[in-house]
C-alpha positions in Angstrom: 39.5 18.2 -18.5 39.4 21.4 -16.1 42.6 22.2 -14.8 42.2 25.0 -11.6 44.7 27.9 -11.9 44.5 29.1 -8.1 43.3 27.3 -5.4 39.9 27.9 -3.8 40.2 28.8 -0.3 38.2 26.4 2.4 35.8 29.6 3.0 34.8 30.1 -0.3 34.4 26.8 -1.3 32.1 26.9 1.9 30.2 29.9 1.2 29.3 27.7 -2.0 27.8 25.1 -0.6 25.9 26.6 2.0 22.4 26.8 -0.3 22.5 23.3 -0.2 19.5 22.0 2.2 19.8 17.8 3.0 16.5 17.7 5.0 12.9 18.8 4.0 11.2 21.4 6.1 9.0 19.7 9.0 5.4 20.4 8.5 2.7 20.7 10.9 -1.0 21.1 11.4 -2.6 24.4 12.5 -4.2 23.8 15.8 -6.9 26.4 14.4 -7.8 25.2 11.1 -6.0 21.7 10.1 -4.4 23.1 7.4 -0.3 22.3 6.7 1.8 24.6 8.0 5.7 24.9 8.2 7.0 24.9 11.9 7.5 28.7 13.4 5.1 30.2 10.3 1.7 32.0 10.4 -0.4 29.8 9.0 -1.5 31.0 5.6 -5.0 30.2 5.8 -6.2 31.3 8.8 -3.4 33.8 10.4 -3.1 32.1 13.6 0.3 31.3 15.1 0.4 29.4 18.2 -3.0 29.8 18.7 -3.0 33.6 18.8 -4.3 35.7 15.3 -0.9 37.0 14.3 -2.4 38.6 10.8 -5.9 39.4 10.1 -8.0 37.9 7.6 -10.5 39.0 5.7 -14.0 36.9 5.8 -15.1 35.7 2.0 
């Protein structure tokens, strides 16, 4: 079995574990298009955020 030979310090056993993500992201719907959005994002579909263009898009 693994034996340590120094302790790890409370901070960088911290630092480790701070990738670690418990909840999943809250998703919305863009009040533009309907499409799934995460919270605080441009939506990638249209490029509205809060019901303002924020990034232009091209027309297909």
């Amino acid at each position: 079995m693994a034996h340590p030979k120094h302790k790890v310090s409370s901070t960088r056993r911290d630092k480790r574990r701070t990738h670690y993500k418990a909840a999943v992201p809250t998703l919305a719907t863009c009040s533009n298009c309907g499409a799934t959005v995460l919270y605080h994002r441009v939506c990638p579909e249209c490029g509205y955020y809060r019901g303002r263009v924020a990034i232009e898009k091209k027309a297909e």
